[in-house]
N, C-alpha and C positions, 0 to 999 in steps of 0.2 A: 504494500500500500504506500500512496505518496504521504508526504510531510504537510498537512494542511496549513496553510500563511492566513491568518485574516488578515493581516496587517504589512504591506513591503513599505516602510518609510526611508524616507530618502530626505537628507538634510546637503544641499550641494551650496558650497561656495563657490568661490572664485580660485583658490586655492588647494579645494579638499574636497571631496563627497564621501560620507560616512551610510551606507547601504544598513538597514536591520529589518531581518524578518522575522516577525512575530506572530505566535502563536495564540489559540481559540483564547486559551485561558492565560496571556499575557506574558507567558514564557519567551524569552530572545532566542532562538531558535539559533538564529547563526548571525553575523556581521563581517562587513568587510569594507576597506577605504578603497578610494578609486581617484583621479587626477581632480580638476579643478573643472566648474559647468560656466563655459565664457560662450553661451550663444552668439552675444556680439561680433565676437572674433570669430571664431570655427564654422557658424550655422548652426541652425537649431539640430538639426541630423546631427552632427555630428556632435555635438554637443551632448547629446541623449545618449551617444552612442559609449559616450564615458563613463554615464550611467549604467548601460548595459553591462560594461567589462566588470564596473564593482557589483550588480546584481549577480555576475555570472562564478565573480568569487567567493558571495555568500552563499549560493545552492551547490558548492562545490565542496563546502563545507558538514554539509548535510548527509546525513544515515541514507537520505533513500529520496529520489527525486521530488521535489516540492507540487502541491498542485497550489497553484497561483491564480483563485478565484476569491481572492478578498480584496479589500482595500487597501489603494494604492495613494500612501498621502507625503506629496511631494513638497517639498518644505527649498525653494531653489533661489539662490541669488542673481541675479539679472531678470527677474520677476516681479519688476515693480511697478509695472500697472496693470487692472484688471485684463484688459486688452491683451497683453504679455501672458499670462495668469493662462488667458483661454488658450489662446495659440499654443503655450506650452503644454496642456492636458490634453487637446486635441492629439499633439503629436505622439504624446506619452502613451495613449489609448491605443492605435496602432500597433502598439509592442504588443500587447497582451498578454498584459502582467497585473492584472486583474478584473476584478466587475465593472471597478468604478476606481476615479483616478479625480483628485481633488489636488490641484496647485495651489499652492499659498508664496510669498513672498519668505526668504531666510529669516524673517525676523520675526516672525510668527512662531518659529520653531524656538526663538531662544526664551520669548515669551511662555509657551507654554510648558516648556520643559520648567520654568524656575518655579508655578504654582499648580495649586494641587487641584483648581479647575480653572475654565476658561475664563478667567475674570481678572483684568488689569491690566498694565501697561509698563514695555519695555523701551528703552531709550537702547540704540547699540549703537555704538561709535569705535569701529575698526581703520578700514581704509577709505573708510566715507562714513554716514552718521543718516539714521534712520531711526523712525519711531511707530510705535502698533499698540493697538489696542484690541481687544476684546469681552464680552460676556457672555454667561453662559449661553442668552438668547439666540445668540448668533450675531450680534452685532460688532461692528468693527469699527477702528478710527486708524487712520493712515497715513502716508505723506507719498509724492509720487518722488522724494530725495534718488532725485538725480542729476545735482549738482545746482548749478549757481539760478540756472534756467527755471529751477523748482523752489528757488526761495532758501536753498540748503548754504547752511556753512559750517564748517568746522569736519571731523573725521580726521586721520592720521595724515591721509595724503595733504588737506586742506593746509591743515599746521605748518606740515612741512613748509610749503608753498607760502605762509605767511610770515614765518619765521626766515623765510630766506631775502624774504621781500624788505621786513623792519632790517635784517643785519646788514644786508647792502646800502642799504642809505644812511643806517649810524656810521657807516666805514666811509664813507665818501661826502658825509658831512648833509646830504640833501634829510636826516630826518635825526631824532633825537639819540644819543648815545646809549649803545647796549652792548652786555657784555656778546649778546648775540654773535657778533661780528668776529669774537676769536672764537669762540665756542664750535659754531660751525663748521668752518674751516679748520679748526682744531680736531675736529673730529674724523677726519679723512690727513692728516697729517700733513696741511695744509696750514699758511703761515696768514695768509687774509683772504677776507673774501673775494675779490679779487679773483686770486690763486682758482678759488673753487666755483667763482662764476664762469670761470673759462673753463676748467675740467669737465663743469657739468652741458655745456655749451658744446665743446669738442668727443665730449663722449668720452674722456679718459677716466670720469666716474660714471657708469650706466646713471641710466634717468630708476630705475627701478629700487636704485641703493636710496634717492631719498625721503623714502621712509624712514629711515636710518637718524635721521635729525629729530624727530619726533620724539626721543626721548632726551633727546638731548636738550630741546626746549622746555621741558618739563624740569628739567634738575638746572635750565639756567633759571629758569624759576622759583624755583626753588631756593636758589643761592642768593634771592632780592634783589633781581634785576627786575624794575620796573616795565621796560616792554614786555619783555616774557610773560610775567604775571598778571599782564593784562590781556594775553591772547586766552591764558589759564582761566583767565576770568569770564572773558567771551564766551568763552568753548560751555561752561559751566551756566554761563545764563542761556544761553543755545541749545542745551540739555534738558532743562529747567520749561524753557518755552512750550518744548515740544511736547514733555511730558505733560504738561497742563491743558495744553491745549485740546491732548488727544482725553485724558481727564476729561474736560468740558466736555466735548463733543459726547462722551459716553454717560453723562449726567454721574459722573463717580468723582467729581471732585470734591465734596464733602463729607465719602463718606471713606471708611479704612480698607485700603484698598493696595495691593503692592505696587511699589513701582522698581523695575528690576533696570539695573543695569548692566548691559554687554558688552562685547568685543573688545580688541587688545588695547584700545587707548583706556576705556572705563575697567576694566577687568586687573588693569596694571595698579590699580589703588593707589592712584596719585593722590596724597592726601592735601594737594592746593585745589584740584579737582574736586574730586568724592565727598572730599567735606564741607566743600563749596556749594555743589548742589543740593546735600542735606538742609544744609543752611537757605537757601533761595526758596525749594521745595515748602519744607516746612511755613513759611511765611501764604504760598501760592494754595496749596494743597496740605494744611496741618496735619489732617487725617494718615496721608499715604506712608506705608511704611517702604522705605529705599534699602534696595539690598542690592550687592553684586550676583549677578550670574556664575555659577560654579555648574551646574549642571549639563552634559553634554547635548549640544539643540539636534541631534538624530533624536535623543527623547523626546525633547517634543513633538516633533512630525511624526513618532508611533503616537503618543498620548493623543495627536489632533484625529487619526486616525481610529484610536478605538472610542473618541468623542463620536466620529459619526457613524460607527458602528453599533453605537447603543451599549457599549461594554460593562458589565457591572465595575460598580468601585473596588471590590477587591481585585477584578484583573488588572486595573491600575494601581492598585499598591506594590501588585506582584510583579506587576511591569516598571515600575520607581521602582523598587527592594532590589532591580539586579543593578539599577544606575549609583545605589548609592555609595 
């Protein structure tokens, strides 16, 4: 007999997709990682097709061939408008790797992974910055955060990009004095900025390394450099906005209610940051209690999953108890 799946969730970045297949009664059956889901770049085909390779290393891990007539809940980054959402189920349906195949945006998955139902709101701020909401009813609050065009700012790459912008003008005198200006180019072994405007210009530092400053604007913040601390400050009421906002819209800003925070910039517990938004938060939304994200978001794209399968609450305890 085969391995029966309700559940094939699938949480894909940009950098990573984490495959799990779950079982009637919430058991993890099997998992597997697969490369990064860039439809922009590759095509949608091909982009799924990534998917595929990590689905094909989780049934490969399996006692006895899977039968793949459950729900398929796709939790994918470059999913960020309803529009995108269809296009990619549509094309996921075709595979036929289940009944029914439900796309959500990556940030959904970090959401639900960190509460114990669908109710609240996550801030994620990785290599860009996006915000979600939900409740049990089925309602949602959302952002189309995709870049400047969407009202968006802040994210690791953003920082970067602004932090390079303040150090070049405190080194050539066009804007206010930051330690910025060594720090940077300090950090690629670089004497000024200068040095590193032209590396980054001529390609003798890829464009991909500056991410790489991002923490380094953090600890020159750290150190009481007043630009720095003010981008820290930004990013932090940027955070704050979003998460209220998305609050409002779901009429849960008065009441207690999580608000989680994610990805490597929020997840890193910069405490100019994190303590900053507690701080702003609590003023905006008294109620909501802010935590970081520790929980893997492939959990939540199962847990959104056995949401619309009707699953009892013990199969989700049993399905949390193997993440914990």
């Amino acid at each position: 007999m085969g391995v029966n799946v309700s559940v094939l969730a699938i949480d894909a970045g940009n950098s990573k997709t984490d495959v799990a297949l779950i079982g009637e009664d919430g058991t993890v059956l099997s998992t597997a990682r697969g490369g990064g889901f860039q439809p922009p770049v590759v095509g949608v085909e091909a982009a799924i097709d990534v998917l595929a390779a990590a689905l094909e290393r989780a049934i490969a891990e399996l006692p006895a061939p899977p039968v793949l007539s459950g729900h398929v809940s796709a939790c994918l980054a470059n999913a960020d408008l309803p529009v995108e959402e269809a296009e990619l189920a549509a094309a996921l349906e075709t595979r036929g790797w289940g009944s029914a195949v439900e796309v959500r945006n990556d940030t959904f998955a970090i959401l639900r992974a960190g509460v114990d139902e669908p109710r609240g709101v996550a801030v994620v701020c990785g290599a860009g910055i996006n915000c979600a909401g939900m409740t049990p009813d089925g309602r949602t609050a959302r952002f189309p955060a995709i870049g400047r065009i969407s009202g968006d700012w802040g994210g690791g790459s953003g920082l970067a990009e602004e932090a390079l912008w303040f150090a070049a003008r405190a080194e050539d005198g066009r804007g206010e004095p930051s330690e910025l200006a060594r720090a940077l180019p300090g950090h690629f072994g670089l004497d000024s900025m200068y040095g590193l405007i032209e590396a980054l210009h001529r390609g003798a530092i890829p464009p991909e390394r500056r991410h790489e400053l991002t923490p380094v604007l953090f600890a020159t913040a750290a150190g009481g450099d007043r630009v720095a601390a003010a981008l820290v400050e930004r990013l932090a009421e940027e955070v704050v906005a979003m998460a209220s906002v998305a609050l409002t819209r779901l009429g849960l800003l008065e009441e207690e209610v999580p608000v989680l925070l994610g990805g490597s910039v929020l997840a890193a517990r910069h405490p100019q940051l994190n303590d900053r938004v507690a701080e702003l938060l609590a003023v905006r939304a008294p109620k909501a209690e802010v935590r970081v994200v520790t929980e893997p978001p492939v959990l939540g794209a199962a847990l959104l999953g056995l949401d619309r399968t009707g699953a009892a609450p013990e199969v989700h305890r049993r399905l949390r108890g193997q993440y914990a």
